[in-house]
C-alpha positions as CSV (number, residue, x, y, z in Angstrom):
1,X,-0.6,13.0,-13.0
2,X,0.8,9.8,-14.7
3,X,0.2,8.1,-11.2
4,X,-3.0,8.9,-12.0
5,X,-3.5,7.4,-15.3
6,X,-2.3,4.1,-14.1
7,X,-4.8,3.7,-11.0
8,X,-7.8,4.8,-13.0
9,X,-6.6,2.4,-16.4
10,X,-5.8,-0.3,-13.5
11,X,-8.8,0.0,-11.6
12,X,-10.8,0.1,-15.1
13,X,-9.5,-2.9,-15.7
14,X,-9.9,-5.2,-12.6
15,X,-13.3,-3.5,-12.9
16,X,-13.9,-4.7,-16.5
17,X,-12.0,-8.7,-15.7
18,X,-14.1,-8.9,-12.1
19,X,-17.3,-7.2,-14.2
20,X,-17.3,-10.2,-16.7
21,X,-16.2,-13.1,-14.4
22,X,-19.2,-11.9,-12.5
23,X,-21.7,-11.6,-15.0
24,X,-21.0,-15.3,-16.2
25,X,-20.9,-16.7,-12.4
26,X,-24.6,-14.4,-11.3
27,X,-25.6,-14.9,-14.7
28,X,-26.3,-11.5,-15.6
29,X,-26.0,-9.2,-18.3
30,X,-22.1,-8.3,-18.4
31,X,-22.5,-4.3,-18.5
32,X,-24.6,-3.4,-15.5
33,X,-22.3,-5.8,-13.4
34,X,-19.1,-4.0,-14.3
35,X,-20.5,-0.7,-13.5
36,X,-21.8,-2.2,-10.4
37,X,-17.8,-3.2,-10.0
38,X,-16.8,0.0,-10.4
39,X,-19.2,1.6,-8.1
40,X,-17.9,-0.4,-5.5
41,X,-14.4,0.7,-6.1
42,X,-15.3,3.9,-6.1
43,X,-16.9,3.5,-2.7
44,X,-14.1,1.5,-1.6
45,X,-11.8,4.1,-2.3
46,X,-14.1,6.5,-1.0
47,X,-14.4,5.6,2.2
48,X,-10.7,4.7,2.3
49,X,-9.7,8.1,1.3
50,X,-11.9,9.8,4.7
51,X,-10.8,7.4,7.2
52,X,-6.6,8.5,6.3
């Protein structure tokens, strides 16, 4: 469980640093682009977790 907590406070993270980079590069509003992020991890990681 505590393995867990670090991948999802990592991952929330990167999501939230790559989120805000992105938003100043696109120009865009910041919180759309970080839940865009995190969508793609979460597709990322869910096509990573069928293919093992």
């Amino acid at each position: 469980m505590r393995q867990l907590f670090s991948y999802s406070s990592f991952f929330g993270v990167i999501s939230g640093i790559v989120g805000l980079a992105g938003s100043v590069y696109l120009d865009t509003a910041s919180g759309p682009t970080i839940v865009l992020v995190s969508i793609g991890i979460f597709i990322l990681t869910l096509l990573k977790s069928r293919t093992v």
